[in-house]
N, C-alpha and C positions, 0 to 999 in steps of 0.2 A: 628668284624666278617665280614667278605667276602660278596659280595652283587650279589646273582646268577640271577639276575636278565637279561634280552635278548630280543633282537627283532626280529621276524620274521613274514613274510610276513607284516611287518609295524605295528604287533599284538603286545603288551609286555607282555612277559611270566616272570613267577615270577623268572621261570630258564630254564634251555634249553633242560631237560629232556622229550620229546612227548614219551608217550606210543603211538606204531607204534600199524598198523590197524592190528587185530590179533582177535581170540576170546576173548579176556578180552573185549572188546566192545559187546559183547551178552548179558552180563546182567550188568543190572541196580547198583545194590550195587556193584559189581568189579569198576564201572567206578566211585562212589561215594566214595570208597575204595582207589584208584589209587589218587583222589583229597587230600582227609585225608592226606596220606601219602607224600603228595608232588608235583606231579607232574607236570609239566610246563602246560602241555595241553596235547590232544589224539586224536587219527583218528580214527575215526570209520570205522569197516572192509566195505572193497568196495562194492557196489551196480554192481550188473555185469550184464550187459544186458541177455551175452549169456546164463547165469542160468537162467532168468526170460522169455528167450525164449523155455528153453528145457520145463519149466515147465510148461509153455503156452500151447507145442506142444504136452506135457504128458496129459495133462487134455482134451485134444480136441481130444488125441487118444482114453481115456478112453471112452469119450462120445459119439462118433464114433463106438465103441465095442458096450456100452451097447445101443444105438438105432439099432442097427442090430440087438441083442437079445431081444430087444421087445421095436418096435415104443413107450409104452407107458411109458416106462422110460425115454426115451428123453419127451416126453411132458410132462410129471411132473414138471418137473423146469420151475418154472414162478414165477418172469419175466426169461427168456434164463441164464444160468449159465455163466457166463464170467468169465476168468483170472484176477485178481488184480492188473496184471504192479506190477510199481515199489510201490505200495501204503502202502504194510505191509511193507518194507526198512522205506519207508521217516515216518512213524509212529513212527518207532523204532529210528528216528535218532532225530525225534521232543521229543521225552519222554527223551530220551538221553542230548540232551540238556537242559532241563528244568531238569533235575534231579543235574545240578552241573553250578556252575558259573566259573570252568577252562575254557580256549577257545577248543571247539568241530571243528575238522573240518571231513568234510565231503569225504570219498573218489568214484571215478568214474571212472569205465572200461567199456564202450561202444565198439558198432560194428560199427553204422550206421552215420554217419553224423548228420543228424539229430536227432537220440535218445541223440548223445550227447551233444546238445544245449536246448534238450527237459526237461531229467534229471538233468541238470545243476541247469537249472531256478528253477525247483521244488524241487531241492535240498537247494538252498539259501531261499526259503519260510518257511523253515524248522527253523530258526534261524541261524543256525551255523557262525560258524566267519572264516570261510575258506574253501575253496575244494581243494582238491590234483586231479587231472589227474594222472590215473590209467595206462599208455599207453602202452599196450602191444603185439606186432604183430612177430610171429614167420615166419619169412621171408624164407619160404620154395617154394615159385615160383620161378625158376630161371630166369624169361621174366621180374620180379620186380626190377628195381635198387634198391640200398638204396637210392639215392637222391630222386626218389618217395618216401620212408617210412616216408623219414624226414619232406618231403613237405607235409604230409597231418598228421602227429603230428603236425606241426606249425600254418597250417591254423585251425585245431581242437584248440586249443590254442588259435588261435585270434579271432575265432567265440563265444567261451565259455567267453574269455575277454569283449565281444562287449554284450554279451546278460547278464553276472553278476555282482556288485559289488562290491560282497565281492573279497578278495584276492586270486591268484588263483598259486599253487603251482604244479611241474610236476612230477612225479617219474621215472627219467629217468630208464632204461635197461645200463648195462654195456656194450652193445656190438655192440654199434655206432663205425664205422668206424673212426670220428672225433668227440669224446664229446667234445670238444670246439667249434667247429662250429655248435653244435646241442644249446648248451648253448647260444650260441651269437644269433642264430634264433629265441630261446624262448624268451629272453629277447627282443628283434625287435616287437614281436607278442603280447606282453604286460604280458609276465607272470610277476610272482613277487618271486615265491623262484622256487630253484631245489632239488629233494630229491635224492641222490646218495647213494647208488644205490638201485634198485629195484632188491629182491632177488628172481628166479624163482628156482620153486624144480622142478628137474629135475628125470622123471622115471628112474629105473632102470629094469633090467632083471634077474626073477628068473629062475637058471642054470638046475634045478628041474623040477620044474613047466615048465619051456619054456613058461613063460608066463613073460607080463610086471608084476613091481611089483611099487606099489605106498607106498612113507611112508613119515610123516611130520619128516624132521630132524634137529634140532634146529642150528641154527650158532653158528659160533665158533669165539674168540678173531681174530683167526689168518685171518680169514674173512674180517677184516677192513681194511686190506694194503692197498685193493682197492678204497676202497672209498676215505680213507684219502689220499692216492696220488693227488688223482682228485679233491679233494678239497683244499689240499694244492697249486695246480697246476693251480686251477681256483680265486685263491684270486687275489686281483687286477686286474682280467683280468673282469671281472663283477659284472656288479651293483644288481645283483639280489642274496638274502639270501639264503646259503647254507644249507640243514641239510643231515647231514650225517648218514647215514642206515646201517647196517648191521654189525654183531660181537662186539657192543657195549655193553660189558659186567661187567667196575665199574666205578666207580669213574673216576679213574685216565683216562678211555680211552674218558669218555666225555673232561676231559683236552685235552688230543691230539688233540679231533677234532675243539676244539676250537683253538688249538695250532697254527692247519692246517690253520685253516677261517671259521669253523663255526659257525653258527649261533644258531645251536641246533642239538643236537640227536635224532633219533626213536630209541625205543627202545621194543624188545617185546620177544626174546630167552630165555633172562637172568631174566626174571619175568616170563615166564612159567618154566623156570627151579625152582627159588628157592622162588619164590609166588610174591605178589605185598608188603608186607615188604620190600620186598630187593630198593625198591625206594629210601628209606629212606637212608638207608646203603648206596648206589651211591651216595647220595645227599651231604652223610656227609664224606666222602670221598674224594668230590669234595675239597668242605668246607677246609677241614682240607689240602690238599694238596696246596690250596690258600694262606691261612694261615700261610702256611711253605714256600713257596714261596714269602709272601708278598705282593700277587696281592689283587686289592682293588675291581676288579670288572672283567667281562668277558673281557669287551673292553681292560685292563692292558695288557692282551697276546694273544687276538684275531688275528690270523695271522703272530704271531712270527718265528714259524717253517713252513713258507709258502714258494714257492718257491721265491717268491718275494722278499722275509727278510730274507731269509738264505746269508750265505756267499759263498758257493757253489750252483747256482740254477740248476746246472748242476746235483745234486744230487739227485733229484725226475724225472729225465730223464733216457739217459744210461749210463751216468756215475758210479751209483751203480754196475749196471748190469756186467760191464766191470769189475770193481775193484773184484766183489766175484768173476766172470768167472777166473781172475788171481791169484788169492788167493788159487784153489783150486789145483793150476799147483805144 
């Protein structure tokens, strides 16, 4: 029998399946559930500054309101009412971890510079065997280069490196000018894996309403091209473990991305679609296409279909691109 066994961020997973940061990390028995059935390891949904500041600014509004309606409601609270920060998060990521011996890692999207070295620290006090960098900035100033974007993701990276531990993993954005030279920065600044890619939902506009309209909509297979491109495209070009994010939906597609270079999957569409059972079903799928293959372990075809190890590497470029463009003439 096949040995799904993987390494990431220098951690060993039993196999390369992570249940990506989603709400299956909300409760306690889903994540004890998720282990049962298999899973490599999970990230807990991210800690996000900007929510723990709206709520900050919502509770100081409220208290604000009700001392104008009567000085003696604000004096009632004693000692002074204060916000909780990040304290009800790192709670939940401490019970979380102690509720399962898989490796927990922890996720983080920050504003401030320093909230992000603040949160980091208190995040690794927590137990966890990893932190992912959350990093996400909607480059809508036009006076911002993107070489500013990148330079202050990479020094966030080497400050978070310099003050933690544990292993520290990035969730890049698809929409770097150069994700090779974003890759080759992190790796300089001491990270240790990259998560490709980070999936942003993007509003939409009701024609009706003429209003925006928001909806959580699960990925899809065909979602993966991207990723796996870029990870095929990044094997031998760095030293740092790939997993591959997004439209990762059986068995057979965690093969691909191992296929590509990776080092493990998120995974989190294809378990809210058909529940945390379906782990199992990926797992043996895997298994059984190993099996039929004759590979004895991950590393047997880690990066076979890379661009590195292909015969044409010209093929995960624009070479494709060219040959369907003439094909359709």
């Amino acid at each position: 029998m096949a040995n799904l066994s993987t390494k990431y961020m220098g951690i060993t997973l039993k196999n390369p399946l992570i249940v990506a940061a989603s709400s299956i990390s909300n409760y306690v028995d889903k994540i004890e559930k998720a282990e049962a059935l298999g899973a490599g390891a999970l990230v807990i949904r991210s800690l996000f500054e900007e929510q723990i500041q709206h709520d900050a600014m919502t509770m100081q509004d409220f208290l604000e309101r009700a001392a104008n309606i009567s000085p003696e409601i604000q004096s009632s609270f004693y000692p002074p009412v204060e916000h909780g920060g990040p304290r009800e998060h790192l709670m939940w990521v401490e019970k979380s971890r102690r509720a399962v011996s898989m490796p927990i890692f922890a996720s983080l999207n920050a504003v401030n510079p320093g909230t992000w070295i603040e949160y980091a620290k208190q995040l690794e006090e927590t137990g966890i065997d990893g932190l992912e960098i959350n990093y996400y900035m909607l480059a809508t100033d036009p006076d911002i280069p993107g070489s500013e974007i990148v330079k202050a993701l990479v020094e966030i990276v080497a400050q978070v490196k310099d003050t933690v531990s544990i292993p520290v993993a990035v969730k890049l954005s698809p929409f770097y000018t150069s994700t090779a030279y974003v890759i080759a920065q992190l790796e300089k600044a001491g990270a240790d894996a990259v998560v490709m890619f980070n999936r942003f939902l993007q509003p939409d506009i009701d024609v009706e309403a003429e209003a925006l309209s928001n909806t959580m909509a699960y990925s899809t297979p065909a979602e993966m091209k991207l990723p796996l491109r870029w990870v095929a495209l990044m094997y031998g070009r760095t030293k740092l473990d790939m997993a591959l994010n997004t439209g990762v939906h059986t068995g057979k597609d965690i093969a691909k991305a191992v296929l590509a270079g990776a080092s493990a999957v998120q995974v989190a569409s294809a378990l809210m679609q058909n529940g945390l059972p379906y782990i199992s079903t990926m797992l043996m799928e895997l298994q059984g296409w190993m099996d039929e293959k004759g590979y004895d372990t991950l590393d047997d075809f880690r990066g076979k279909v890379s661009q590195k190890n292909i015969d044409d590497p010209f093929g995960f470029e624009r070479a494709q691109y060219m040959a369907l463009l003439m094909s359709q003439q």
